[in-house]
N, C-alpha and C positions, 0 to 999 in steps of 0.2 A: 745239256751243255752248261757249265760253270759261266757264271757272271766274270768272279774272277777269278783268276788261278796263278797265283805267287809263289815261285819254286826259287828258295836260296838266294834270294834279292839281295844283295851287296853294294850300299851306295856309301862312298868314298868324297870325303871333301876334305883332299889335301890328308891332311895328316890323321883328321877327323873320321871317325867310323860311324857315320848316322844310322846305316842300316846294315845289320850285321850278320847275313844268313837267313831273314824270315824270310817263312812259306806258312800261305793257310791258302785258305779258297773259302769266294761267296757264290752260295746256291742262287740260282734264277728266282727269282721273286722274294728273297729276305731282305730282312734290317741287319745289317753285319755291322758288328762297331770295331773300332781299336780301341781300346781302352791302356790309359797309363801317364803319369805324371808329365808334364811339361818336359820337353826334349826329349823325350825316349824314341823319337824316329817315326810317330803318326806322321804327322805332316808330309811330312820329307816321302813316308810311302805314299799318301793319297795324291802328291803331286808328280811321283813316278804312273801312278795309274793311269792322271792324267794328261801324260803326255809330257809335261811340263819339263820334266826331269831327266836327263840320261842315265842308263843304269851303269854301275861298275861292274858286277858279272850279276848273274843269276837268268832268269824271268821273269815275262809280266802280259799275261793274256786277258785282254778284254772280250768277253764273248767268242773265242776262240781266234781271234787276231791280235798281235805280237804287237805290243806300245811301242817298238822300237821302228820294225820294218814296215807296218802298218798303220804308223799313226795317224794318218787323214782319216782311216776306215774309224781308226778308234771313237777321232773328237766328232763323228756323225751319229755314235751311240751314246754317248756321254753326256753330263754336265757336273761342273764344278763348283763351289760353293767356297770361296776360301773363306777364313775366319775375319780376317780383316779387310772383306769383301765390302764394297759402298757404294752408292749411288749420285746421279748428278743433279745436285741439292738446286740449282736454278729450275729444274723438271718437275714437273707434277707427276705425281706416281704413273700414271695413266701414259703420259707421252713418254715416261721413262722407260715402259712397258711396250708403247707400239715404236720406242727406239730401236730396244732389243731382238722385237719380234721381226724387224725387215730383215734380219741375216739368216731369216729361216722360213722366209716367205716371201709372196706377197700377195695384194690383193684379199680376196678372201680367207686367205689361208692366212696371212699376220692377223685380220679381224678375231679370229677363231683363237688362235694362239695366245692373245691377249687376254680375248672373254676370261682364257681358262686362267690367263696370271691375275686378273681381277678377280677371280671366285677365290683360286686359293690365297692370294693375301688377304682378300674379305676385312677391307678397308673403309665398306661404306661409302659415301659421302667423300671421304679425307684423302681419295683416289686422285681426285681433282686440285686438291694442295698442290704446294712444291712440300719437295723432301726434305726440302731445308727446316718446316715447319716440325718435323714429323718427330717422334719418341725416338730413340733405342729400338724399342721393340717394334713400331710400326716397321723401323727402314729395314729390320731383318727380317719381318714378314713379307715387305716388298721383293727383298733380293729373294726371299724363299718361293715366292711365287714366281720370278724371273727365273729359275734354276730346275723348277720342274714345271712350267709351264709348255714348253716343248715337249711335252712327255717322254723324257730321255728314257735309253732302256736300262741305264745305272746311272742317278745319283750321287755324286759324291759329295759327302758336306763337312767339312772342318769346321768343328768345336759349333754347332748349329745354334746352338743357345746360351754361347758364350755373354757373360755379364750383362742377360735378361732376369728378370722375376719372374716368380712363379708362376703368375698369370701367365706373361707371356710365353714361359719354357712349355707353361702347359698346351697351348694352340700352336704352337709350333711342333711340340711331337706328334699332335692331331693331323695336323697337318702333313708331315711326313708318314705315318701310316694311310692316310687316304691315297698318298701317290702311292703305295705297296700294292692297294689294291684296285687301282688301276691300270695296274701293268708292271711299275718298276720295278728293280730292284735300288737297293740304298747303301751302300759304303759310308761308315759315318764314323769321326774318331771324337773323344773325347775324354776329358782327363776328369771330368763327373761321373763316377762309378756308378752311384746310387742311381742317375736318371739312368744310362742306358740301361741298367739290371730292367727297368722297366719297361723299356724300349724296342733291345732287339732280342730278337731269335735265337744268334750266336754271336761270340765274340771272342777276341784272341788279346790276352793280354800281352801288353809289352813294356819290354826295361833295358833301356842301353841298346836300343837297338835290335834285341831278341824277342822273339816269340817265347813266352817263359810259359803260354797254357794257349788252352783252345777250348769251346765246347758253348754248350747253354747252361746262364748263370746259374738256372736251380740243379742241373749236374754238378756243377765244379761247387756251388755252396754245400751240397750234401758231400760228394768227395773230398774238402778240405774242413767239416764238419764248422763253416761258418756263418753268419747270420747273414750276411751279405757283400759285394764283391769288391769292396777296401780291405777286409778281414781276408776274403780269398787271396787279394794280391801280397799283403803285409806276409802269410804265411808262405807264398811265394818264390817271392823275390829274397825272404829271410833262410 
């Protein structure tokens, strides 16, 4: 069964064409990215994935149920990650964490759920702070732990390591391959070429809305005969 399966997606805002036709599909247990400049329609599709959004025509199957007709069934396989995703900065990481966990538990089962959002943001000590105190990069390890600590059966994460360093972009990809294999699968958009070339599996590039390629980056680098997948898209989209 397909993670997910996008046939001819068509989203519509007003006069606006934010999604124009794409279709791809993510296999059961990969790293799938979007890849492509600021407004090119990531967004706009990982929040139709999500539920978030209604479609203008096309598809949209999570696991084999329909985001539209289906969507309770959806948001019980899921989690979401938005880019400008934040936390409640009066809260210490830890309460922040057995906040989130009561809506997926209780009892022993929030304990457990927690443990697991404590291992993967692997905060030390600093669990115990309020948020308020915390970096950049702490609070999006925090939310990254909060997002697959439920061990969702997909992942989705918009722009995951947006205006981090490379320390932290680098623990945060670590991170996200440890949930792959543990079970999930991951949807992940981002307008950093160079990280996801390292990242995932496969990926579909996009522009204006279109799917302009598809495939794994060291396919499409030796088929557009480039060093890497800025050069892939720049040949592209030109």
């Amino acid at each position: 069964m397909l993670a997910v399966d996008v046939k001819d997606l068509v989203k519509n805002f007003g006069n606006i064409k934010a999604v124009d036709g794409a279709s791809f599909d993510v296999h059961e247990g990969e790293i799938f990215g979007l890849i492509g400049p600021n407004a090119a329609g990531k967004t706009t599709i990982l929040r139709i994935v999500s539920t978030l959004l209604q479609i203008t025509s096309g598809s949209v199957k999570v696991l084999g149920h329909d985001v539209i007709k289906e969507a309770e069934k959806v948001r019980q396989l899921i989690s979401y990650l938005p880019e400008d995703a934040g936390a409640y900065k009066n809260l210490t990481g830890r309460v922040y964490l057995e906040f989130i966990a009561r809506f997926f538990g209780d009892g022993g089962k929030t304990k457990k759920i927690v443990e697991r959002g404590m291992e993967i943001a692997d905060l030390g000590e600093r669990i115990d702070d309020k948020v308020r105190t915390y970096s950049k990069g702490m609070i999006r390890r925090l939310l990254v732990g909060r997002a697959l600590m439920t061990e969702p059966k997909l992942a989705i994460l918009d722009e995951p390591t947006s205006g981090l360093d490379v320390t932290n972009s680098q623990e945060i990809r670590e991170i996200i391959k440890k949930s792959v294999k543990r079970g999930a699968t991951v949807l992940l958009s981002s307008h950093n070429m160079l990280e996801v070339e390292f990242l995932c599996e496969r990926i579909a590039l996009i522009n204006n809305g279109k799917i302009v390629e598809e495939g794994d980056p060291l396919r499409l680098k030796k088929k557009y005969r480039a060093r890497n997948l800025e050069e892939v898209f720049t040949k592209v989209v030109s």
